[in-house]
HTML snippet that shows the backbone in 3Dmol.js (N, CA, C, O; Angstrom):
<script src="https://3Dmol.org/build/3Dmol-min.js"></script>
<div id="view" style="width:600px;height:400px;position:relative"></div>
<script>
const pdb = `
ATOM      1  N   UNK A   1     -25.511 -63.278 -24.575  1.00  0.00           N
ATOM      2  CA  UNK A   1     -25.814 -62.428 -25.701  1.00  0.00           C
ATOM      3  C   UNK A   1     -26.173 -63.303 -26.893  1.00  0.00           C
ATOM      4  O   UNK A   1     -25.528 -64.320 -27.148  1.00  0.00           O
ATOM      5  N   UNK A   2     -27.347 -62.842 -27.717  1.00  0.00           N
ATOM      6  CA  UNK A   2     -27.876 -63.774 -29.041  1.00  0.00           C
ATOM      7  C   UNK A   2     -26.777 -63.472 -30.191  1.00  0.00           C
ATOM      8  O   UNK A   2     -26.614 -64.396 -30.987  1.00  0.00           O
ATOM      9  N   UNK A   3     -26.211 -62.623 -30.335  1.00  0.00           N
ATOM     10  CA  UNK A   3     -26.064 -61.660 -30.975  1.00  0.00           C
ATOM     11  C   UNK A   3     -25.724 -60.826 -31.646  1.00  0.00           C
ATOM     12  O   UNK A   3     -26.634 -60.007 -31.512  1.00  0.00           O
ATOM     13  N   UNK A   4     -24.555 -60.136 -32.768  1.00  0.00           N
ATOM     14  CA  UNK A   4     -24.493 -59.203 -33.482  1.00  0.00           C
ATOM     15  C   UNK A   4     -25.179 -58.120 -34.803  1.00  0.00           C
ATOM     16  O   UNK A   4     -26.059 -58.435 -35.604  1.00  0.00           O
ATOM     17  N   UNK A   5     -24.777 -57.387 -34.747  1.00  0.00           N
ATOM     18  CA  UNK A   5     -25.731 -56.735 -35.103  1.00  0.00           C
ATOM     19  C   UNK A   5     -24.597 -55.561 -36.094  1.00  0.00           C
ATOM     20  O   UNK A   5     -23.408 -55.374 -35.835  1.00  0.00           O
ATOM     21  N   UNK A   6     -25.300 -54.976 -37.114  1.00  0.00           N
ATOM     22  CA  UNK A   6     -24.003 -53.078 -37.448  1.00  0.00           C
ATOM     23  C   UNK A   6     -24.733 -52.159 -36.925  1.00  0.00           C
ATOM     24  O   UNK A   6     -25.898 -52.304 -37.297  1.00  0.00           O
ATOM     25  N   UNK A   7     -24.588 -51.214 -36.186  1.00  0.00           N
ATOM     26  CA  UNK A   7     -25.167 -50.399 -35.621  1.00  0.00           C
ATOM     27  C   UNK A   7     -25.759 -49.129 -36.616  1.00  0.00           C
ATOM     28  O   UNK A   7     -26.494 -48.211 -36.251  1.00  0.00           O
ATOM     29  N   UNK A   8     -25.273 -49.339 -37.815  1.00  0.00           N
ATOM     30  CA  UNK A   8     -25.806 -48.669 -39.071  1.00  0.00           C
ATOM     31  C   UNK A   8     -27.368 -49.048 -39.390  1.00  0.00           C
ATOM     32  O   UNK A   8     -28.132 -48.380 -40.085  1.00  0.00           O
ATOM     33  N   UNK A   9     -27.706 -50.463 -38.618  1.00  0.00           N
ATOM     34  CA  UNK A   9     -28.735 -51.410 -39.508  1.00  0.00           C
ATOM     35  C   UNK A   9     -29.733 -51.707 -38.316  1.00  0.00           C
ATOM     36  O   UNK A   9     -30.609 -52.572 -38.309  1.00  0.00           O
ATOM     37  N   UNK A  10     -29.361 -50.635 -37.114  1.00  0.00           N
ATOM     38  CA  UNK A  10     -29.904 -50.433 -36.154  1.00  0.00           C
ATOM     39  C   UNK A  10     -31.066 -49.295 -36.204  1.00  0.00           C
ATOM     40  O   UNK A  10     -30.794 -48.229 -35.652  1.00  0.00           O
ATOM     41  N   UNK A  11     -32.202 -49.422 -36.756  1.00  0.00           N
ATOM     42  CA  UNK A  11     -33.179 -48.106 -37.053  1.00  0.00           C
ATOM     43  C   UNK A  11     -33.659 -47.385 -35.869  1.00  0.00           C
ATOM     44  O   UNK A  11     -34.347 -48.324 -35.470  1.00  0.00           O
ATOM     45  N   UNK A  12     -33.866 -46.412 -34.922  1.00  0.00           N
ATOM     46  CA  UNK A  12     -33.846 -45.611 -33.933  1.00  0.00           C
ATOM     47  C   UNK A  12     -33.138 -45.560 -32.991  1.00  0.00           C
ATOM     48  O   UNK A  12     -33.672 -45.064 -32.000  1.00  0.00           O
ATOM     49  N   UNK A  13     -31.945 -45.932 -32.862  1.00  0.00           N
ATOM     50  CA  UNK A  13     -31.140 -45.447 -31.768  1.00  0.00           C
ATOM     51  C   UNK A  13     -29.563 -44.838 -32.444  1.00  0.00           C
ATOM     52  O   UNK A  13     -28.771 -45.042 -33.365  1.00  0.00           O
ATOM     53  N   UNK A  14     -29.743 -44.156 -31.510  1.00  0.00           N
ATOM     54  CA  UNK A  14     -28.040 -42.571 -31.651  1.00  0.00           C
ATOM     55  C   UNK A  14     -27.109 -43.346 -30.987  1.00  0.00           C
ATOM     56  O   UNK A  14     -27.015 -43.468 -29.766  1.00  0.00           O
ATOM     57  N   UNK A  15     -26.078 -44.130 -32.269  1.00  0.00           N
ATOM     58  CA  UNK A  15     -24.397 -44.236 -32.021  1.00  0.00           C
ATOM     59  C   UNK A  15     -23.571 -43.511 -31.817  1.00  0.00           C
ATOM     60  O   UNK A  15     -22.601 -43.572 -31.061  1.00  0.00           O
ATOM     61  N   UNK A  16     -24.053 -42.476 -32.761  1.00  0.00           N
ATOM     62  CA  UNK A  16     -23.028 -41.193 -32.948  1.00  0.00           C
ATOM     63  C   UNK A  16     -22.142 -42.050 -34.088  1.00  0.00           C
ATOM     64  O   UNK A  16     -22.501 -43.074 -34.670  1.00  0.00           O
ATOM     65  N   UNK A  17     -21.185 -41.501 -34.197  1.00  0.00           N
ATOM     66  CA  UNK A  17     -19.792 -41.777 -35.198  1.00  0.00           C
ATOM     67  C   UNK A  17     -19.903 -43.383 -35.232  1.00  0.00           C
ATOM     68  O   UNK A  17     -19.900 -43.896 -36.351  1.00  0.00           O
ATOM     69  N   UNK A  18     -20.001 -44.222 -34.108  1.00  0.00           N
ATOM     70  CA  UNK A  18     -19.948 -45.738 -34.181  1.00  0.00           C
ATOM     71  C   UNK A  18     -21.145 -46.576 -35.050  1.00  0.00           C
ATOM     72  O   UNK A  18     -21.312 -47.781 -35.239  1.00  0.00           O
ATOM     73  N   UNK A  19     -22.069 -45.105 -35.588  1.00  0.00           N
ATOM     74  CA  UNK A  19     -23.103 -45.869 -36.574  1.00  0.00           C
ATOM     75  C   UNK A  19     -22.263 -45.964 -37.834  1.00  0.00           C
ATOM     76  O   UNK A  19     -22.753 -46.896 -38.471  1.00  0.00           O
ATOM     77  N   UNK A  20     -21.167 -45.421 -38.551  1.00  0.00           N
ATOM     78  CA  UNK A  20     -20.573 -45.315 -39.865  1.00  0.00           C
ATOM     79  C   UNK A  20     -19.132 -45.995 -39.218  1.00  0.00           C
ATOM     80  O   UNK A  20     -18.150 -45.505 -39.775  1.00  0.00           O
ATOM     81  N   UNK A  21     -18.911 -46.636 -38.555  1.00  0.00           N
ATOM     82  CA  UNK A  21     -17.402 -47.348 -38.071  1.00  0.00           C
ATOM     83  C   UNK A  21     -17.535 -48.431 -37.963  1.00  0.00           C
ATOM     84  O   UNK A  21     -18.282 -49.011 -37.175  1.00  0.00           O
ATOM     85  N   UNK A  22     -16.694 -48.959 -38.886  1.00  0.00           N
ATOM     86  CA  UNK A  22     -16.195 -50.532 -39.176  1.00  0.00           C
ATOM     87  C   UNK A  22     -16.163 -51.401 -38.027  1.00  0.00           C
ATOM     88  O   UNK A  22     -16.237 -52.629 -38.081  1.00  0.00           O
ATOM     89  N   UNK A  23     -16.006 -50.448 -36.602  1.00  0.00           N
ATOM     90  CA  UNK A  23     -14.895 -51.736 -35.803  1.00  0.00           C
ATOM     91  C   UNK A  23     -16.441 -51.550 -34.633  1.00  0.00           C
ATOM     92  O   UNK A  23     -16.383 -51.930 -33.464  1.00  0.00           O
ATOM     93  N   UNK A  24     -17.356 -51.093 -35.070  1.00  0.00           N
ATOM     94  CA  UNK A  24     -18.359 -51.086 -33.981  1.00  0.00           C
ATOM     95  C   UNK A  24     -19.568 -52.675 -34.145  1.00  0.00           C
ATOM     96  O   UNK A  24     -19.735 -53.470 -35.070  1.00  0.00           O
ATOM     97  N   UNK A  25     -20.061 -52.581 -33.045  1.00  0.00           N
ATOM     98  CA  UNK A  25     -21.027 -54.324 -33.139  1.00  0.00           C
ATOM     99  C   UNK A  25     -21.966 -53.760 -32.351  1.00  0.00           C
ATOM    100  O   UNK A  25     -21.722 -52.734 -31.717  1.00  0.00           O
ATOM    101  N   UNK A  26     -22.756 -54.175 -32.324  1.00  0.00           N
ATOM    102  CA  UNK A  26     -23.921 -53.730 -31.228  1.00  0.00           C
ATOM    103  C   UNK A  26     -24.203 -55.484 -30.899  1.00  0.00           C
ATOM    104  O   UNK A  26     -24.306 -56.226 -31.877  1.00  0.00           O
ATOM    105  N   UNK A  27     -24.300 -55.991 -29.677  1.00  0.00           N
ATOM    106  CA  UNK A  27     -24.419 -56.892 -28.869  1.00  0.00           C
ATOM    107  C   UNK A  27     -25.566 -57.035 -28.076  1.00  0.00           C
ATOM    108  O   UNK A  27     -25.727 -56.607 -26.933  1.00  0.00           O
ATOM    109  N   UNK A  28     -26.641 -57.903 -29.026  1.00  0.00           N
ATOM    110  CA  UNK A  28     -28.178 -58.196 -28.328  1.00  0.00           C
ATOM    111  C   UNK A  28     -28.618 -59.441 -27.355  1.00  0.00           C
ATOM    112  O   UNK A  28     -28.506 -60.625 -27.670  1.00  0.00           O
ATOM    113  N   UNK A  29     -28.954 -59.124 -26.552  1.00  0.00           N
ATOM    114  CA  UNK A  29     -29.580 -59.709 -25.325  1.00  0.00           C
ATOM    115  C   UNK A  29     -30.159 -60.641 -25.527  1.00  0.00           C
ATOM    116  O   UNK A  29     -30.960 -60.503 -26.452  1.00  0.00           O
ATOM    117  N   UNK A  30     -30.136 -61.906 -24.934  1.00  0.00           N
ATOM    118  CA  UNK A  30     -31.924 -62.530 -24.835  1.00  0.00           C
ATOM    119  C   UNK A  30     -32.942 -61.538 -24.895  1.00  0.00           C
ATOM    120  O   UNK A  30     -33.945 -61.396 -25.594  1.00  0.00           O
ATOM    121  N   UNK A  31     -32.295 -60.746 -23.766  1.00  0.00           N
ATOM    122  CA  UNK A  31     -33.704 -59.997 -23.833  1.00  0.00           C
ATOM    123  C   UNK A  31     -34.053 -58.703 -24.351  1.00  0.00           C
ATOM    124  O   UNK A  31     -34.696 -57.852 -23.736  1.00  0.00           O
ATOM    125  N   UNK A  32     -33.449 -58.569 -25.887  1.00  0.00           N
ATOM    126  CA  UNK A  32     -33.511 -57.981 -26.567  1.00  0.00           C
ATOM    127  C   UNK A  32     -33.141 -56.447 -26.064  1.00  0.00           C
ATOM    128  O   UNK A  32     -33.809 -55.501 -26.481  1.00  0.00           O
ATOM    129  N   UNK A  33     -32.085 -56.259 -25.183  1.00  0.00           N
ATOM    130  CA  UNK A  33     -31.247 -55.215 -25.163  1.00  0.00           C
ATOM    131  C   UNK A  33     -30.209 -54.838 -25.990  1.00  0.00           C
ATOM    132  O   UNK A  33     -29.736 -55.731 -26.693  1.00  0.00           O
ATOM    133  N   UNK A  34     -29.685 -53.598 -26.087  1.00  0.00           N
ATOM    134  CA  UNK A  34     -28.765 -53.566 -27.331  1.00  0.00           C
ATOM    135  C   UNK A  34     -27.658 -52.527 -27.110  1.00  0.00           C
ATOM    136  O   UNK A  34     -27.838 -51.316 -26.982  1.00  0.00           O
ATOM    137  N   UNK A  35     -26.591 -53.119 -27.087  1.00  0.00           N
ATOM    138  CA  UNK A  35     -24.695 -52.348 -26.313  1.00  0.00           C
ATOM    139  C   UNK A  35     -24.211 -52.406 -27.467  1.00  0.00           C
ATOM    140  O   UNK A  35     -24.376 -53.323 -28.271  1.00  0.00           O
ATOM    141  N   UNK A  36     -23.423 -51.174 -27.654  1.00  0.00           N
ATOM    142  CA  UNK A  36     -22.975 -50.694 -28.521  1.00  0.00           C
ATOM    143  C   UNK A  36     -20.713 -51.484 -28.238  1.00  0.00           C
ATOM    144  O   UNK A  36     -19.977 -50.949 -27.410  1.00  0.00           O
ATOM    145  N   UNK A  37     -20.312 -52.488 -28.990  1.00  0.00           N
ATOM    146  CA  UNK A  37     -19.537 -52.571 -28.495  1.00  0.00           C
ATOM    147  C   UNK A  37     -17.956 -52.748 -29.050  1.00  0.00           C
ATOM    148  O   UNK A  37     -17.838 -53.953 -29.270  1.00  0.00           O
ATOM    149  N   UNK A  38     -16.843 -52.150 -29.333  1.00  0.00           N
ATOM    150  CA  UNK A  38     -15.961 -51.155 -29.809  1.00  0.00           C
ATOM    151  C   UNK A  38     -14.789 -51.991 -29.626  1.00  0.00           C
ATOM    152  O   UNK A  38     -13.950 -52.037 -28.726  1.00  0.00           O
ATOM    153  N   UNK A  39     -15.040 -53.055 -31.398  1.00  0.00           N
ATOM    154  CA  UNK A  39     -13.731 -53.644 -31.483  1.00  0.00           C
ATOM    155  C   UNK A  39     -12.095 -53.305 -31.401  1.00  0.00           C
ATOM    156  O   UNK A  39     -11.199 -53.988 -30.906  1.00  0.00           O
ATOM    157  N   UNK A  40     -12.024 -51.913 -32.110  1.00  0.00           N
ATOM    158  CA  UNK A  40     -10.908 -51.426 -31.768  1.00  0.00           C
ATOM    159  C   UNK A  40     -10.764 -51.402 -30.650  1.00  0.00           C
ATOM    160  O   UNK A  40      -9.904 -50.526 -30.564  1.00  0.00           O
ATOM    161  N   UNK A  41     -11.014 -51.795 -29.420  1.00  0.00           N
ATOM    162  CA  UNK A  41     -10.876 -51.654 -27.663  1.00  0.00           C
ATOM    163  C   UNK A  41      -9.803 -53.083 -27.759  1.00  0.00           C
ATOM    164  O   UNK A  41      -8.816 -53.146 -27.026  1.00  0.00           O
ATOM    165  N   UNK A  42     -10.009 -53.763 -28.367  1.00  0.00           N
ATOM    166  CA  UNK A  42      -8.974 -54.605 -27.844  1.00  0.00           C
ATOM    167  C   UNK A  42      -7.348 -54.402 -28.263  1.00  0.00           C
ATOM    168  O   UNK A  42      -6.441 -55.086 -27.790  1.00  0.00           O
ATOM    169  N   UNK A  43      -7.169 -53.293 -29.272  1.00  0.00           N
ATOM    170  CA  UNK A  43      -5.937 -53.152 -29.966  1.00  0.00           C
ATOM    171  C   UNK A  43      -5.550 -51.692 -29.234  1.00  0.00           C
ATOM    172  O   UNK A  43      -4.367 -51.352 -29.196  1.00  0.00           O
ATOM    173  N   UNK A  44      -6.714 -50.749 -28.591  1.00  0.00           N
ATOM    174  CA  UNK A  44      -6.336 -49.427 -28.306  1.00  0.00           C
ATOM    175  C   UNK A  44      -6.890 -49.431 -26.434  1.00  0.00           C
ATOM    176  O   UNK A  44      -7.873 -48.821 -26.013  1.00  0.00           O
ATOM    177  N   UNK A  45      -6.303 -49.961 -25.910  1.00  0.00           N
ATOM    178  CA  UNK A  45      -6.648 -49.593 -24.592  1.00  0.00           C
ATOM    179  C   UNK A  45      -7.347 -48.851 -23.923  1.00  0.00           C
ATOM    180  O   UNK A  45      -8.058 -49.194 -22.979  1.00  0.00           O
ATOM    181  N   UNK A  46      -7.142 -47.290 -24.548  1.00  0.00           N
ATOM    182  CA  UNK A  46      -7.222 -45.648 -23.617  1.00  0.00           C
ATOM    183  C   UNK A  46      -8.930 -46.111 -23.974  1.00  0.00           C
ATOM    184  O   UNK A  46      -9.688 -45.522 -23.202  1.00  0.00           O
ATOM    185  N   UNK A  47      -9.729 -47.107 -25.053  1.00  0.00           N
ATOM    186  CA  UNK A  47     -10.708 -46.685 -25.524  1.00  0.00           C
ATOM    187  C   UNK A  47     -11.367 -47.635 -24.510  1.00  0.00           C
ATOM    188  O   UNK A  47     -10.852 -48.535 -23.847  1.00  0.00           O
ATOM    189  N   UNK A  48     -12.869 -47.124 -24.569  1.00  0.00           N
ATOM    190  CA  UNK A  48     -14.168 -48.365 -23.720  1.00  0.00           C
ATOM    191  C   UNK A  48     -14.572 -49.363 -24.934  1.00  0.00           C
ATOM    192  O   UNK A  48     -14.870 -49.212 -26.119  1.00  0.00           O
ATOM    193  N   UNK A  49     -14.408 -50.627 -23.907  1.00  0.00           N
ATOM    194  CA  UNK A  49     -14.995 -51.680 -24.836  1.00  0.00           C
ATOM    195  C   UNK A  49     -16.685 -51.477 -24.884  1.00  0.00           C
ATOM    196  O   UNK A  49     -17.298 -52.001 -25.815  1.00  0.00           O
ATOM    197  N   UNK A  50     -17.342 -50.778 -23.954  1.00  0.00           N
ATOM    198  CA  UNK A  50     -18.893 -50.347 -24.560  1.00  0.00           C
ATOM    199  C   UNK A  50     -18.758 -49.293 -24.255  1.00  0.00           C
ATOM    200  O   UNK A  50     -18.859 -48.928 -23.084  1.00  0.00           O
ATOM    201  N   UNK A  51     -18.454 -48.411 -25.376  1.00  0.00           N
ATOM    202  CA  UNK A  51     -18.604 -46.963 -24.687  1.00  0.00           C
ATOM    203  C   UNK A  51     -20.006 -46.139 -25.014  1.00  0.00           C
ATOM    204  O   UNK A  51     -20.841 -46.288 -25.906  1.00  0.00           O
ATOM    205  N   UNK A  52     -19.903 -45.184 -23.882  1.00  0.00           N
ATOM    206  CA  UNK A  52     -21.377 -44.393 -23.789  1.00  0.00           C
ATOM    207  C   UNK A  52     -21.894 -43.979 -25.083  1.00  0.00           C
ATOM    208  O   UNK A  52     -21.533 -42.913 -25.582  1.00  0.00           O
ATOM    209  N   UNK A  53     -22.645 -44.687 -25.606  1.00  0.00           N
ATOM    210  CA  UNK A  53     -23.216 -43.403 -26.907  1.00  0.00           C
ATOM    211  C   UNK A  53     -24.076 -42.051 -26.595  1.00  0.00           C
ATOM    212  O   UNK A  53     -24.436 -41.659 -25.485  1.00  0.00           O
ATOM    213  N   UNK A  54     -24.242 -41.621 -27.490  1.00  0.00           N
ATOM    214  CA  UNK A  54     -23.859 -41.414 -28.995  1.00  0.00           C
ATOM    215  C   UNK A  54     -22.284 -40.904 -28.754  1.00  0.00           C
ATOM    216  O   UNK A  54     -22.087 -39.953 -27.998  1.00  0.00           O
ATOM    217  N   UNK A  55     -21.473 -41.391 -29.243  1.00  0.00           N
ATOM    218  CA  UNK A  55     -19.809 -41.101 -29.414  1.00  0.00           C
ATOM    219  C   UNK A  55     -19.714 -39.985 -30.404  1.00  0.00           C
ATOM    220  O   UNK A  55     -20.209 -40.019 -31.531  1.00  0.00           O
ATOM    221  N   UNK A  56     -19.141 -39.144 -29.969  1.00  0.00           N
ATOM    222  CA  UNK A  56     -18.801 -37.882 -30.801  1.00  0.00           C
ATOM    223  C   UNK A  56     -17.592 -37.480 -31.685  1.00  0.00           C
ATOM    224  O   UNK A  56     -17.404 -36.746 -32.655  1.00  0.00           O
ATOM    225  N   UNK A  57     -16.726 -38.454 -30.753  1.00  0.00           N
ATOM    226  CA  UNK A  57     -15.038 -38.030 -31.180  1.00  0.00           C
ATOM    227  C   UNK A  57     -14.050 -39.365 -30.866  1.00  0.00           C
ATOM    228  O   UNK A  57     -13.973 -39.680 -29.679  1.00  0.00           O
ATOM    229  N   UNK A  58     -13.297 -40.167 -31.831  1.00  0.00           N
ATOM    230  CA  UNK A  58     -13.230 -41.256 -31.201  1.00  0.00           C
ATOM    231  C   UNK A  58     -11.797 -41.375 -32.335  1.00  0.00           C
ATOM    232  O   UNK A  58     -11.927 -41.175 -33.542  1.00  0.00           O
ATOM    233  N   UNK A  59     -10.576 -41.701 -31.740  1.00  0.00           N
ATOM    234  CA  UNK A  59      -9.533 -41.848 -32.547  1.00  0.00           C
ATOM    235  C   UNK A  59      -9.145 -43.084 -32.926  1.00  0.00           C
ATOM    236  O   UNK A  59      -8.086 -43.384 -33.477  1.00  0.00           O
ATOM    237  N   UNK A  60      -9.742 -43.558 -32.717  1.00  0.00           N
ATOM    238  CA  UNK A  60     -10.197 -45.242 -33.733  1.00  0.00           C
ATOM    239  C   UNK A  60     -11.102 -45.349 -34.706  1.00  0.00           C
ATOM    240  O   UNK A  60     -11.410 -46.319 -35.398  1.00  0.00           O
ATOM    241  N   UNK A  61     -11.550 -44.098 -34.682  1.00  0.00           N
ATOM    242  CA  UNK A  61     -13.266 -43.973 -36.050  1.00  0.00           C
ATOM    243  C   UNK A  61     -12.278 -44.527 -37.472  1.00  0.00           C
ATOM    244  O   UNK A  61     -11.114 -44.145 -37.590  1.00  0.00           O
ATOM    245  N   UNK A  62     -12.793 -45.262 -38.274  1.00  0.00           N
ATOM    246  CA  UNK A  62     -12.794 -45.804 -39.113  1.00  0.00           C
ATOM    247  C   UNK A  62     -13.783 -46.080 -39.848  1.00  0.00           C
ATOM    248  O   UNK A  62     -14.392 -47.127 -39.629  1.00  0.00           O
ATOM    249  N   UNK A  63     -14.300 -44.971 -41.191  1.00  0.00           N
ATOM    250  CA  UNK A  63     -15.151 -44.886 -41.986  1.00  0.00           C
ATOM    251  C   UNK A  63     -15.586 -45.998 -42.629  1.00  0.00           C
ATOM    252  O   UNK A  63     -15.063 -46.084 -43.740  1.00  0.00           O
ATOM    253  N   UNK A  64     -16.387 -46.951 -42.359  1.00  0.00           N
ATOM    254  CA  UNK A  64     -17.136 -47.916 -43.167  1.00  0.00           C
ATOM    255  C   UNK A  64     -18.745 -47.374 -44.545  1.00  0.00           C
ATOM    256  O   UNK A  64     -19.931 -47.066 -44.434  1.00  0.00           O
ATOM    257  N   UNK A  65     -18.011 -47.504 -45.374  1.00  0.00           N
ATOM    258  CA  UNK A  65     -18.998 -46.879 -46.669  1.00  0.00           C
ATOM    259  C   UNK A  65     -20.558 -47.532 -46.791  1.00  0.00           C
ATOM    260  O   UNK A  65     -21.615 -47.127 -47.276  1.00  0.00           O
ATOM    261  N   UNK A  66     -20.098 -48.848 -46.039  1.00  0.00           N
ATOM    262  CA  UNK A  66     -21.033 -49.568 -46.072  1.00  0.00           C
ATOM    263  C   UNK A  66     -22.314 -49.526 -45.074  1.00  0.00           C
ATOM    264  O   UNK A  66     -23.443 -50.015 -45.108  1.00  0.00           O
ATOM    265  N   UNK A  67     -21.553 -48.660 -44.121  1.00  0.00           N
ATOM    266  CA  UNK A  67     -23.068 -48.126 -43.005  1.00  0.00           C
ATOM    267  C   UNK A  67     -22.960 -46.803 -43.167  1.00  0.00           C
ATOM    268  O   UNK A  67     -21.998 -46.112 -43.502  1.00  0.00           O
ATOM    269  N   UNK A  68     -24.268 -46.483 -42.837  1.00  0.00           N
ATOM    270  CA  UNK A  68     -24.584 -44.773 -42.481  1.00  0.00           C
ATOM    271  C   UNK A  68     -24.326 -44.283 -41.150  1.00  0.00           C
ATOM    272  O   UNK A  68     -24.418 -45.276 -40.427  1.00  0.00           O
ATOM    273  N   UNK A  69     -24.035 -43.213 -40.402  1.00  0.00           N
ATOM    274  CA  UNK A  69     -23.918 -42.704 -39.123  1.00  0.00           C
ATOM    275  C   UNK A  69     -25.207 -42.753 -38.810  1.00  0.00           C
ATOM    276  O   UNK A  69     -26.138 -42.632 -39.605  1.00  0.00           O
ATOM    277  N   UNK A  70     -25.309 -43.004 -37.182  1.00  0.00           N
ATOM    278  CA  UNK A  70     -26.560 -42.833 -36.844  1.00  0.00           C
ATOM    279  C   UNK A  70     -26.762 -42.001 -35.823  1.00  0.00           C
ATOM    280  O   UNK A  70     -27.906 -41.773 -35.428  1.00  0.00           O
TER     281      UNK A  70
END
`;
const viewer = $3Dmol.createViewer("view");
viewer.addModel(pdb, "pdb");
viewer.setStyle({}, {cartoon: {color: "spectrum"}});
viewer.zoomTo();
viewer.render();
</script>
């Protein structure tokens, strides 16, 4: 992976809730692929460390002011 990224600062693709959440990274490829991937996973188990987007409902969401939902 090259890579991090905020998934806020990601222009056409649907995070869902993980576009406005602090603990989200999106993780780019050499070959310019792009995984959405869910720091709180290492402190909350029940959760996916890449989970399926767009995420709808997620009890680790943590409002970051600093990105927009996407």
């Amino acid at each position: 992976m090259s890579g991090d990224t905020e998934p806020g600062h990601d222009p056409g693709l649907e995070w869902g809730l993980c576009g406005g959440c602090r603990h989200a990274a999106v993780k780019r490829s050499a070959r310019d692929s792009r995984f959405l991937r869910c720091r709180a996973a290492e402190e909350h188990p029940a959760l996916a460390r890449y989970p399926q987007v767009p995420v709808e409902t997620c009890v680790a969401f943590d409002p970051d002011p600093a990105r927009s939902p996407g």
